[in-house]
PyMOL commands that place a pseudoatom at each C-alpha (Angstrom):
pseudoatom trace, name=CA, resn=UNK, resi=1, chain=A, elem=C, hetatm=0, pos=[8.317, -5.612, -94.141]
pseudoatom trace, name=CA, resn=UNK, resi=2, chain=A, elem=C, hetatm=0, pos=[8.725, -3.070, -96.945]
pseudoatom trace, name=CA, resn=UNK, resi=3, chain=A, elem=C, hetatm=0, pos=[6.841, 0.189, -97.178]
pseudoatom trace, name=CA, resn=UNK, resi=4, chain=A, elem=C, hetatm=0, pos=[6.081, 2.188, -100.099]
pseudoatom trace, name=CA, resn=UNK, resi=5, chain=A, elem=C, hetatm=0, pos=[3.944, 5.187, -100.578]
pseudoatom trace, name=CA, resn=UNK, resi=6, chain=A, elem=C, hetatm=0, pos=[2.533, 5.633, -104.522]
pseudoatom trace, name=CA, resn=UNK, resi=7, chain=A, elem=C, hetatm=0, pos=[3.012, 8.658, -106.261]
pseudoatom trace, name=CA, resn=UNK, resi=8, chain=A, elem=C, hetatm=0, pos=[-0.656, 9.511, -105.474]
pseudoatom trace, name=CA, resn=UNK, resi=9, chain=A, elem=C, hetatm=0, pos=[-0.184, 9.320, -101.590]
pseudoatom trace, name=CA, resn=UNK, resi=10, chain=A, elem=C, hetatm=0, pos=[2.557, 11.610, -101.862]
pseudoatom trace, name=CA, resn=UNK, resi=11, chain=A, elem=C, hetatm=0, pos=[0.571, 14.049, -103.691]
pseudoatom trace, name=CA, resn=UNK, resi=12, chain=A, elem=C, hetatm=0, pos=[-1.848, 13.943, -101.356]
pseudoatom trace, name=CA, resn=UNK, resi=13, chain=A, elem=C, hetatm=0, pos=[0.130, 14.641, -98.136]
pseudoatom trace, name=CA, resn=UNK, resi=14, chain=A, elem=C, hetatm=0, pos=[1.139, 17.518, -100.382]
pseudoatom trace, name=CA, resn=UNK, resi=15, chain=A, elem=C, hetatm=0, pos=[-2.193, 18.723, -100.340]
pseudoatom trace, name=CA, resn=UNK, resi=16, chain=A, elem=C, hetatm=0, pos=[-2.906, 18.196, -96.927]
pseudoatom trace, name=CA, resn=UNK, resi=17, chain=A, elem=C, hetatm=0, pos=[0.552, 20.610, -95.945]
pseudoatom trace, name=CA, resn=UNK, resi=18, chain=A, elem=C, hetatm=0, pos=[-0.591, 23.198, -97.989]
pseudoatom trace, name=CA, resn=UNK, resi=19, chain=A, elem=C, hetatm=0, pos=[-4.468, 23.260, -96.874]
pseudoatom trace, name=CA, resn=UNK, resi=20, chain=A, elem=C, hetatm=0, pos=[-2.909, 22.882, -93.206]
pseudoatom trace, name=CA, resn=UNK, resi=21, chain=A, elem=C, hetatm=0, pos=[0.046, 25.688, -93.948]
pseudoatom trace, name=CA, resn=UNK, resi=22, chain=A, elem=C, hetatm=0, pos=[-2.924, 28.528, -94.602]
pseudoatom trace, name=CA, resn=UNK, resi=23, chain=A, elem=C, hetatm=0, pos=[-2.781, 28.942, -90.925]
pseudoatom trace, name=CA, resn=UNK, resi=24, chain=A, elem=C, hetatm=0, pos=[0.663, 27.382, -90.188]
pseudoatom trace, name=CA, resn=UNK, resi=25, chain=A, elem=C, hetatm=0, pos=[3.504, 25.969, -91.691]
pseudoatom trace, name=CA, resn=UNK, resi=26, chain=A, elem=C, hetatm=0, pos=[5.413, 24.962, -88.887]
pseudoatom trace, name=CA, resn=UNK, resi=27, chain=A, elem=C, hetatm=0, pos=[2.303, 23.074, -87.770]
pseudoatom trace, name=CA, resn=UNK, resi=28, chain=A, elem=C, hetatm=0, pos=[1.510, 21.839, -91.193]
pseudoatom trace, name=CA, resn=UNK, resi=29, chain=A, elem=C, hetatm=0, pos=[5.043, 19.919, -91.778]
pseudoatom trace, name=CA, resn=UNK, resi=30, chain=A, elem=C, hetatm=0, pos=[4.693, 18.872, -87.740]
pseudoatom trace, name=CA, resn=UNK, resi=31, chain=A, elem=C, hetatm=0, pos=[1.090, 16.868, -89.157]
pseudoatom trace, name=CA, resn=UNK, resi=32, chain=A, elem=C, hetatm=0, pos=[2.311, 15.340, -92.129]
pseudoatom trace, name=CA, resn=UNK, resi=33, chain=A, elem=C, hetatm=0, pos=[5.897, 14.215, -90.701]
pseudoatom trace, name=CA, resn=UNK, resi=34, chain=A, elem=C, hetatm=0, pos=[3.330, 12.567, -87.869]
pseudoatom trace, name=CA, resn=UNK, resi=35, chain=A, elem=C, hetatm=0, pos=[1.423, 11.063, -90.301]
pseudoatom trace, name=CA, resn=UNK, resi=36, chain=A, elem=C, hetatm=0, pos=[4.115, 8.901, -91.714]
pseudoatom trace, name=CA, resn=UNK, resi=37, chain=A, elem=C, hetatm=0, pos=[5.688, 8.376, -88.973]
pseudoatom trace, name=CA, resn=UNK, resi=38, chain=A, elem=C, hetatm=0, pos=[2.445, 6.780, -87.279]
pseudoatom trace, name=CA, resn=UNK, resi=39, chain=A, elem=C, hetatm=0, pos=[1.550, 4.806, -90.527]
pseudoatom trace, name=CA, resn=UNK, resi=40, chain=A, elem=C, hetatm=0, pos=[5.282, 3.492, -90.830]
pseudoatom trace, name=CA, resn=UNK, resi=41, chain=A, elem=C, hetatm=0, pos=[5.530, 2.559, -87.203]
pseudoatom trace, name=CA, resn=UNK, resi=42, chain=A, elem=C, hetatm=0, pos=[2.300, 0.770, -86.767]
pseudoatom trace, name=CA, resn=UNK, resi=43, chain=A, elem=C, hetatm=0, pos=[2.724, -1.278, -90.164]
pseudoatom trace, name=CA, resn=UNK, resi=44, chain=A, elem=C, hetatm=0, pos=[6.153, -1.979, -90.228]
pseudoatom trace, name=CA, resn=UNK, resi=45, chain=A, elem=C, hetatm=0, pos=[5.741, -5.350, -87.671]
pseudoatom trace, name=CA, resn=UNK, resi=46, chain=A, elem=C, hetatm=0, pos=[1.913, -5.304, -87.743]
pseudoatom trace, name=CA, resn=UNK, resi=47, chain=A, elem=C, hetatm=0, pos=[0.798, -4.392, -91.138]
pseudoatom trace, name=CA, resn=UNK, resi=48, chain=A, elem=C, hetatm=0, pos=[-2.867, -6.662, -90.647]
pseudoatom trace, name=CA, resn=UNK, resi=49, chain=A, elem=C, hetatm=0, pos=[-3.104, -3.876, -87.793]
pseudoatom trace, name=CA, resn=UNK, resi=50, chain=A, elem=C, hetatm=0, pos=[-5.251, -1.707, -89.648]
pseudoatom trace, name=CA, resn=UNK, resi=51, chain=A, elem=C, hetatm=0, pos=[-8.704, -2.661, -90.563]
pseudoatom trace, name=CA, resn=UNK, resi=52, chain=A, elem=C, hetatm=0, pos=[-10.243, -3.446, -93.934]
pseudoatom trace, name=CA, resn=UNK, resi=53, chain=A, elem=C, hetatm=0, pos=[-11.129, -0.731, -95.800]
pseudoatom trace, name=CA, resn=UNK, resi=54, chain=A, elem=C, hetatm=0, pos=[-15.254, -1.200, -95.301]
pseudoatom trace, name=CA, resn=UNK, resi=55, chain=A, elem=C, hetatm=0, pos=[-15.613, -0.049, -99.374]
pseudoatom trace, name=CA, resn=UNK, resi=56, chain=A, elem=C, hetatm=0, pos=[-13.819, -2.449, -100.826]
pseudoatom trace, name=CA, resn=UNK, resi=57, chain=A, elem=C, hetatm=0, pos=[-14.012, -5.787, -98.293]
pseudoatom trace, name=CA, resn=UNK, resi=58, chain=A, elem=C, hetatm=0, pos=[-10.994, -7.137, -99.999]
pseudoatom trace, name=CA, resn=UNK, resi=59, chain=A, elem=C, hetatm=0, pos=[-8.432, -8.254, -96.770]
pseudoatom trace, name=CA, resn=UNK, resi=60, chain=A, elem=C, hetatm=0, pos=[-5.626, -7.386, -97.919]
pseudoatom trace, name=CA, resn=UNK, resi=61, chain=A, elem=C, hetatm=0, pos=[-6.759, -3.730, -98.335]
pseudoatom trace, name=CA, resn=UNK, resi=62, chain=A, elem=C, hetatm=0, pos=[-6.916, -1.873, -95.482]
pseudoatom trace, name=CA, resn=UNK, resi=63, chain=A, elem=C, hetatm=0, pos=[-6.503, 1.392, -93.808]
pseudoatom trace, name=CA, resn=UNK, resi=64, chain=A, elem=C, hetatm=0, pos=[-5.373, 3.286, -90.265]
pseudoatom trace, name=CA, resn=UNK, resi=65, chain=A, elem=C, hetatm=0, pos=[-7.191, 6.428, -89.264]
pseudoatom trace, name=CA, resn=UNK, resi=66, chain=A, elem=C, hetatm=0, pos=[-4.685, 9.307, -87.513]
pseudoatom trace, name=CA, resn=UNK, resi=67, chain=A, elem=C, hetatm=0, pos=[-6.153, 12.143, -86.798]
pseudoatom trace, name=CA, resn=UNK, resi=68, chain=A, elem=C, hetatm=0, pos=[-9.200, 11.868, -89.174]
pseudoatom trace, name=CA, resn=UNK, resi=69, chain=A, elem=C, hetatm=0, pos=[-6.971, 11.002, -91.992]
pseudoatom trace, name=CA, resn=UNK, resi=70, chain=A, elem=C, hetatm=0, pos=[-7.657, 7.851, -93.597]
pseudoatom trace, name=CA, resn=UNK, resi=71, chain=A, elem=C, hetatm=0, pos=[-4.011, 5.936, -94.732]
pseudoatom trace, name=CA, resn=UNK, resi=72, chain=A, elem=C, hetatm=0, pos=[-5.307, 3.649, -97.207]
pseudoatom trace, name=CA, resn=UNK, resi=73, chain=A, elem=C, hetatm=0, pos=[-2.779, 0.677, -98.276]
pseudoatom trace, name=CA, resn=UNK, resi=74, chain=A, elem=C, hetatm=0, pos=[-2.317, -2.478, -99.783]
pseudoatom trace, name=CA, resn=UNK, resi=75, chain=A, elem=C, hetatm=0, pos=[-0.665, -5.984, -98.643]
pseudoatom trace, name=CA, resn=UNK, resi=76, chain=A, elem=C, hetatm=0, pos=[1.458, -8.143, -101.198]
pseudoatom trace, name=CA, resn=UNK, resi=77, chain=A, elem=C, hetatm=0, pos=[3.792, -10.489, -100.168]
pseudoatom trace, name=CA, resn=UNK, resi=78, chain=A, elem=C, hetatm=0, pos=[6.042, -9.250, -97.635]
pseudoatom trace, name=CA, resn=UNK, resi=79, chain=A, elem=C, hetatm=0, pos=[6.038, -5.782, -99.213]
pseudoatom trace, name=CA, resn=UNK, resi=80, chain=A, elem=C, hetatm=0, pos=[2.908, -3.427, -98.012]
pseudoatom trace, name=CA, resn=UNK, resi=81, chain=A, elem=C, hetatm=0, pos=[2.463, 0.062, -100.411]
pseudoatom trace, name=CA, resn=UNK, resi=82, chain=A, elem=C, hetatm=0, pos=[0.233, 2.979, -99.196]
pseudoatom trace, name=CA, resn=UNK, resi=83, chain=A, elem=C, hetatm=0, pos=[-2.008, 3.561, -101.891]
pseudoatom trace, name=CA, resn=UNK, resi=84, chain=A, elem=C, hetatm=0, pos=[-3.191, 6.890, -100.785]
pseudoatom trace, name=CA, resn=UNK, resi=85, chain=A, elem=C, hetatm=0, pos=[-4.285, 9.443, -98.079]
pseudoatom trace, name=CA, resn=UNK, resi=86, chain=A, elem=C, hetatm=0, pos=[-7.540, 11.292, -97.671]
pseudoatom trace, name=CA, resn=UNK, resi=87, chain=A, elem=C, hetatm=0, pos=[-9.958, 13.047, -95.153]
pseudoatom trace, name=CA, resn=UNK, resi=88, chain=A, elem=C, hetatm=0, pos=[-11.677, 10.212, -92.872]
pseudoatom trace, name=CA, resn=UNK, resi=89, chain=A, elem=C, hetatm=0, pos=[-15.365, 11.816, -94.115]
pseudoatom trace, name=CA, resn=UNK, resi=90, chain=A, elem=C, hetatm=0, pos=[-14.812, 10.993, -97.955]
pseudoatom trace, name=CA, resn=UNK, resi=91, chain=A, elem=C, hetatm=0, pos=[-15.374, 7.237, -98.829]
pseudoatom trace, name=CA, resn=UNK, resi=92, chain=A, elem=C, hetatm=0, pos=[-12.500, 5.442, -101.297]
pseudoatom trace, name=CA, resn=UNK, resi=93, chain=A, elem=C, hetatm=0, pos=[-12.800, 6.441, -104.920]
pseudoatom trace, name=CA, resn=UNK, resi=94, chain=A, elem=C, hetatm=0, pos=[-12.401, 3.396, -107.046]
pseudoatom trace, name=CA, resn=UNK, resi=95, chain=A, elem=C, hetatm=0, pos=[-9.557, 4.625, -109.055]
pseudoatom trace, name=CA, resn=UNK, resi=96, chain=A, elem=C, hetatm=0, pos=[-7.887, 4.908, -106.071]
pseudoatom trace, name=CA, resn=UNK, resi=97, chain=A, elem=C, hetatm=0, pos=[-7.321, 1.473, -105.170]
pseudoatom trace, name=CA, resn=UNK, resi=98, chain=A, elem=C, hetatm=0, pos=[-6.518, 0.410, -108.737]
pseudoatom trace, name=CA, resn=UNK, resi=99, chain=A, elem=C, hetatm=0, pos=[-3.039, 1.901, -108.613]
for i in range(1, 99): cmd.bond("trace and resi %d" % i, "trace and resi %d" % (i + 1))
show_as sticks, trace
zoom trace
């Protein structure tokens, strides 16, 4: 299985170091290196292991929580791309699963 993360998720994690690195840097890198490594290690031999995203109800979009981060992502094939990366409170902007 082949994993991808869209220009958008990157951004995102970008975001999420540099609210993080306001109080620490060291811990901010420490989250989002975590982060991928979670997502990539759950979904690289069970990528059906996270659940559908409850927004859109389509099954081959779905999403794993870590730490109150929501790791949105699609299926296709044998190829799986993370489609973006957001605080667990906010609910899925359309535009983001159009990518």
């Amino acid at each position: 299985m082949s994993i991808t993360w869209s220009r958008e998720a990157g951004e995102n994690l970008v975001d999420v170091e540099e609210f993080i690195a306001r109080d620490s840097a060291e811990r901010a890198i420490r989250f989002v290196d975590a982060l991928i490594d979670h997502a990539e290690a759950m979904l690289v031999d069970n990528p059906r292991s996270g659940r559908v995203v409850p927004e859109i109800g389509n099954p081959e979009m779905r999403e794993l929580i870590y730490r109150g981060y929501r790791i949105v992502y699609r299926l296709k094939g044998d190829a799986l791309e993370i489609l973006t990366v957001f605080e667990g409170h906010r609910l899925l902007r359309l535009r983001e699963a159009d990518d």
